[in-house]
C-alpha positions as CSV (number, residue, x, y, z in Angstrom):
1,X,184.6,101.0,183.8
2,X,183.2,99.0,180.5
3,X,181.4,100.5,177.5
4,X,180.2,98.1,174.9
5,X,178.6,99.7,172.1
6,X,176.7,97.3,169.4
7,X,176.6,98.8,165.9
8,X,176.4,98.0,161.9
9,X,179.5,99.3,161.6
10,X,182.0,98.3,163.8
11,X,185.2,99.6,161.7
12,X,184.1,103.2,163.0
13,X,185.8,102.8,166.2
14,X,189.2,101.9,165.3
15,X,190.7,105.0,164.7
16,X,189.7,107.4,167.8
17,X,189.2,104.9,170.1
18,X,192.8,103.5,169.3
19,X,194.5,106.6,169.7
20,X,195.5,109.3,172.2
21,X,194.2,109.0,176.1
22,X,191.7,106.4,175.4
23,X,194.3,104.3,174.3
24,X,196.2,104.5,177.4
25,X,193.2,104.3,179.7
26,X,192.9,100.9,177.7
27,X,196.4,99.7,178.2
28,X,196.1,100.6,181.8
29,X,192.9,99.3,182.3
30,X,191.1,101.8,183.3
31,X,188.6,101.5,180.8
32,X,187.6,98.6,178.6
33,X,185.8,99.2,175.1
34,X,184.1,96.5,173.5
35,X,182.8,96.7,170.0
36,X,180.0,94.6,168.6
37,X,178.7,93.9,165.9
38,X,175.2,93.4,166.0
39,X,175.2,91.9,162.5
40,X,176.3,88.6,164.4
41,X,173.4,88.1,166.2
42,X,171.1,87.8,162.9
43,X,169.6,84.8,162.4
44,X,170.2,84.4,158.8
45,X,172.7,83.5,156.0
46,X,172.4,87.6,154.9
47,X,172.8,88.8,158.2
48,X,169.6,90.9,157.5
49,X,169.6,93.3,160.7
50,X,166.7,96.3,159.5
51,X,163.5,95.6,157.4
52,X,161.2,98.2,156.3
53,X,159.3,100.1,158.7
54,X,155.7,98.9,159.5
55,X,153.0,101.4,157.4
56,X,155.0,102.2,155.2
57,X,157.3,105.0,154.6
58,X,161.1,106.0,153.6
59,X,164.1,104.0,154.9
60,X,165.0,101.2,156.7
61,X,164.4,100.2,160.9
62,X,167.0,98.6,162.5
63,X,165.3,95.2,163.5
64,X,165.0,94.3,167.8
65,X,165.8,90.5,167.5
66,X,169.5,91.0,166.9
67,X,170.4,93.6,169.5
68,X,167.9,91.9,172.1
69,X,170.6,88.6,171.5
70,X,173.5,91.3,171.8
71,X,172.3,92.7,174.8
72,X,171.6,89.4,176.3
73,X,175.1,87.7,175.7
74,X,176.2,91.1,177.5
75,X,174.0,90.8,180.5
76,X,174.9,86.8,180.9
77,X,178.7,88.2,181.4
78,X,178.2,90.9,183.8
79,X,179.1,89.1,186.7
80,X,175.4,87.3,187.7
81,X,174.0,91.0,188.2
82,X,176.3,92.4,190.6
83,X,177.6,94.8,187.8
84,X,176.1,98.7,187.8
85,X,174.7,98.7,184.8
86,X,172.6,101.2,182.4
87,X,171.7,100.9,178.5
88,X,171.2,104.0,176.2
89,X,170.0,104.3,172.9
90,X,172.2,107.2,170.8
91,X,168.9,109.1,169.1
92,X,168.4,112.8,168.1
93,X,165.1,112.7,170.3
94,X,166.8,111.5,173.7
95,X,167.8,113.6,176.8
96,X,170.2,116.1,176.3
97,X,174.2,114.6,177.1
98,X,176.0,116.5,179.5
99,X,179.3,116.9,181.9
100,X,176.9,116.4,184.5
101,X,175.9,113.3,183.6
102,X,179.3,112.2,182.2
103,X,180.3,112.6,186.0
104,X,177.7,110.8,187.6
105,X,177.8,107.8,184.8
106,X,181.9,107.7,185.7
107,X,181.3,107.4,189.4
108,X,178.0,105.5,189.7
109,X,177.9,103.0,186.5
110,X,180.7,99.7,185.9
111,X,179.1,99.0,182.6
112,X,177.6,101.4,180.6
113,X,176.3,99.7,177.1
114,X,175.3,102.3,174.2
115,X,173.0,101.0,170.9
116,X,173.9,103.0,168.0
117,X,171.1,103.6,165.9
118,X,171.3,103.9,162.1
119,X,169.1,104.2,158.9
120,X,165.3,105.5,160.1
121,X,165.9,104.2,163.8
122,X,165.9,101.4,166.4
123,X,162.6,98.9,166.7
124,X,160.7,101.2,169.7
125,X,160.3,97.9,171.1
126,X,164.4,97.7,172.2
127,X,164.0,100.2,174.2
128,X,160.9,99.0,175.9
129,X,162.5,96.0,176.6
130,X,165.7,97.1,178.0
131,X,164.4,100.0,179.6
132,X,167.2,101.4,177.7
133,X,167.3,105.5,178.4
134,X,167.3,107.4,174.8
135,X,170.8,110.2,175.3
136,X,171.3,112.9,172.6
137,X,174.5,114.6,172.2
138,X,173.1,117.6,170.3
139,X,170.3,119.4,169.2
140,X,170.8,118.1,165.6
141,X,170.6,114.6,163.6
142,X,173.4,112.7,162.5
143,X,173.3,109.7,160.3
144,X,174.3,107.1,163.1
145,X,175.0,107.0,166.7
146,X,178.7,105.9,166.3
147,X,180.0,109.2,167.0
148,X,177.6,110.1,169.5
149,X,178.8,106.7,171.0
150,X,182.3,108.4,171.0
151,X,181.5,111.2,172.5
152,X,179.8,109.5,175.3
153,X,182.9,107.7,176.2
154,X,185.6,110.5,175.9
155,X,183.3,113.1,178.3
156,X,182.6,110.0,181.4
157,X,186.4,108.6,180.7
158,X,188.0,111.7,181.4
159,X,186.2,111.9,184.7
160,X,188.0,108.6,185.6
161,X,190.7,108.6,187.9
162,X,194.1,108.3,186.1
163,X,192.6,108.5,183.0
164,X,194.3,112.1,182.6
165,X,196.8,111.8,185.0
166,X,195.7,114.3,187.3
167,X,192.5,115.1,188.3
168,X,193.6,118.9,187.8
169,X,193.8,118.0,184.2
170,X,190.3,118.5,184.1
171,X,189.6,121.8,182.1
172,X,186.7,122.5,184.6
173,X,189.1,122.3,187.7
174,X,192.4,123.7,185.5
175,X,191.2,127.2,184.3
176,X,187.4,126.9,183.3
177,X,186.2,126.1,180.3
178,X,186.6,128.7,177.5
179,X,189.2,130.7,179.1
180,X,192.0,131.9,176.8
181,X,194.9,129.4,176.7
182,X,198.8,130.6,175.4
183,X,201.8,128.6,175.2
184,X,205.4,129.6,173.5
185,X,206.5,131.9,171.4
186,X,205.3,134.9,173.3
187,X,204.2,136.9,169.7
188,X,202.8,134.9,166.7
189,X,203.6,136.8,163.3
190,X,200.5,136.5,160.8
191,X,199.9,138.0,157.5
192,X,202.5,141.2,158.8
193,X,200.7,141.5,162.4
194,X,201.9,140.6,165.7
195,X,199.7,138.6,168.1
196,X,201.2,138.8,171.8
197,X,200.6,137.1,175.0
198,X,198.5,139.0,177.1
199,X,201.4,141.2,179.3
200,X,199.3,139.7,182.9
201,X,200.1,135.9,182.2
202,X,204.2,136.8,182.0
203,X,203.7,138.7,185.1
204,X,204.4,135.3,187.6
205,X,201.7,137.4,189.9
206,X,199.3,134.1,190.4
207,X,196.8,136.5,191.8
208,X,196.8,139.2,189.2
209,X,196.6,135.8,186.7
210,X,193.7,133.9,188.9
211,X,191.2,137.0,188.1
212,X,192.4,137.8,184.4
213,X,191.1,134.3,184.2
214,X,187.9,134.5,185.8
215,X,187.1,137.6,183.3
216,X,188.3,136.3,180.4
């Protein structure tokens, strides 16, 4: 599967996305993540990519022009059409992002492109023109869609087959999310107190351990 997300701020990326399972999803090609940077699809010597929102007001609006030109360079390469494609636009006001979706995108999409948006927003005209989907991650504002960008891409990649090894690696299909995890040594000495496994998971009964889990 491809991701491409176009940004201001391209430099984000290097760290978690150069690191860890993503990085070997890369290697193996399982995954390829491009970064662009919209900022070279300005069509001046400034590289002016947001102007000052129309009637007034706080801020600055990331301008269309420039990631239209992204997007287009994008959809020339995506082999004539043929590719599955979708386009979301990282924004506080989008559909909620969730491991529903990150499923479905991993099994039904080839290329998924994500805009992050900065400053006071994206030009509402983008997203009319790409028919671009607007995805939240959270009931809350941050100051870019980078990380929401990142987010994205760990939750769909880890739904990808070999991306974690197995697919039992999935928490979802392991234990469940939430449920209480212990590794060695059984009791953790804190501040003069004793924290122990729970007795049922040194038991080696897998059925006693099975329903611990599904209370827990």
């Amino acid at each position: 599967m491809r991701f491409t997300i176009l940004t201001l701020f391209p430099k984000a990326f290097d760290s978690y996305l150069g690191e860890s399972i993503l990085k070997r999803a890369r290697e193996k090609k399982l995954i390829k993540i491009d970064i662009v940077d919209i900022r070279k699809f300005t069509s001046d010597k400034h590289h002016t990519a947001d102007g000052k929102p129309y009637g007034g007001g706080p801020g600055m609006v990331m301008m269309a022009e420039p990631i239209l030109r992204a997007v287009g360079s994008l959809l020339r390469s995506d082999l004539r059409g043929r590719w599955r494609r979708k386009v979301f636009i990282l924004s506080a006001a989008g559909k909620q992002f969730n491991s529903k979706m990150a499923k479905n995108l991993s099994l039904n999409t080839d290329h998924l492109i994500l805009i992050a948006g900065h400053y006071e927003g994206i030009d509402e005209r983008v997203k009319k023109a790409l028919k671009a989907e607007e995805v939240s991650i959270g009931d809350y504002v941050l100051t870019g869609g980078e990380l929401p960008a990142m987010v994205l891409i760990d939750a769909i990649a880890r739904h990808i087959p070999g991306v974690l090894g197995k697919r039992e690696s999935l928490e979802e299909r392991r234990f469940g999310i939430g449920v209480p995890v212990y590794t060695r040594p059984e009791a953790v000495a804190y501040k003069g107190k004793k924290y122990r496994v729970p007795p049922v998971l040194l038991s080696g009964d897998h059925k006693k351990i099975s329903a611990w889990r599904s209370r827990a």
